[in-house]
C-alpha positions in Angstrom: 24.3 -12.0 0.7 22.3 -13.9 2.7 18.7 -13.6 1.7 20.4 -13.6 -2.3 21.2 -17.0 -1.0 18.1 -18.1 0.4 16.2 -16.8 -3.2 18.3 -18.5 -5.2 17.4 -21.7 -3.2 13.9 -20.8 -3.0 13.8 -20.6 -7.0 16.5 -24.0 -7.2 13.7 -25.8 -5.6 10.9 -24.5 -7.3 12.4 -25.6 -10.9 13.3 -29.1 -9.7 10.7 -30.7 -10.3 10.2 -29.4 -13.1 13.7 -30.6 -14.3 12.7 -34.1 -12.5 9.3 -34.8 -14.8 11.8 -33.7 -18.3 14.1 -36.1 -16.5 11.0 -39.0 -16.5 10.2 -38.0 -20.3 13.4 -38.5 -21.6 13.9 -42.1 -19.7 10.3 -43.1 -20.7 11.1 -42.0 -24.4 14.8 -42.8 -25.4 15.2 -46.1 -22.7 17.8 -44.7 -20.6 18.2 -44.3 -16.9 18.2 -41.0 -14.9 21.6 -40.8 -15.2 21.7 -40.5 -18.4 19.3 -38.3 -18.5 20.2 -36.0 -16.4 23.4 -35.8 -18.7 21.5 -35.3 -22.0 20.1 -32.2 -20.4 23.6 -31.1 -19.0 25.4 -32.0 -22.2 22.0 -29.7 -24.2 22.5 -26.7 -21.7 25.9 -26.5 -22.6 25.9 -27.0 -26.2 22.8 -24.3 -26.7 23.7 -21.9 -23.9 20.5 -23.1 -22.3 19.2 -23.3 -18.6 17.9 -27.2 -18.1 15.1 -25.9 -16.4 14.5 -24.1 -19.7 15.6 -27.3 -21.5 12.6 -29.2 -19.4 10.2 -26.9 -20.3 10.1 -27.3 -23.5 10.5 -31.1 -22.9 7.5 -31.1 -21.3 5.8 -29.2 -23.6 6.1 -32.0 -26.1 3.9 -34.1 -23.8 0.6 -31.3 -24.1 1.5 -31.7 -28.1 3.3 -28.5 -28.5 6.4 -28.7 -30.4 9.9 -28.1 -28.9 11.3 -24.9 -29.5 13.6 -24.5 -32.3 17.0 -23.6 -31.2 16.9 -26.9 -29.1 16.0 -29.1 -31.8 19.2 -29.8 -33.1 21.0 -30.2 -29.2 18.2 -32.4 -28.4 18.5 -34.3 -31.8 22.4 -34.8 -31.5 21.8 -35.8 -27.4 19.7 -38.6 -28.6 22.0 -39.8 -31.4 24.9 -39.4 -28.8 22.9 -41.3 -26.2 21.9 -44.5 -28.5 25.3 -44.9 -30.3 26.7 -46.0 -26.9 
């Protein structure tokens, strides 16, 4: 129980930066703060059944100029809208 413990802390902190640099896109992009952020990711996760750090990844791919994968296009799309209409 233990060491499952310690691995699944070991890969939490791994991912978070990872999560933390998606976190900086989405600010940078859409003019919001880290809060809000970090919600558009939560609020994506659950709408597409998605890990964030999964979410992120493909946030960040957008940066190198590959395109984000399809199934989040919508969730990210509907985030954004959700974000700005406040």
């Amino acid at each position: 129980m233990l060491l499952q413990e310690i691995a699944q802390m070991h890969t939490a902190l791994k991912r978070r930066p990872v999560i933390d640099m998606a976190r900086g896109v989405l600010m940078a992009l859409w003019s919001c703060s880290a809060d809000d952020a970090w919600e558009v990711l939560a609020n994506v996760s659950q709408q597409s059944n998605t890990k964030r750090y999964d979410i992120s990844e493909g946030v960040l791919a957008t940066v190198r100029g590959e395109p984000m994968p399809l199934p989040l296009q919508p969730h990210l799309a509907t985030a954004s809208d959700r974000l700005h209409a406040h």
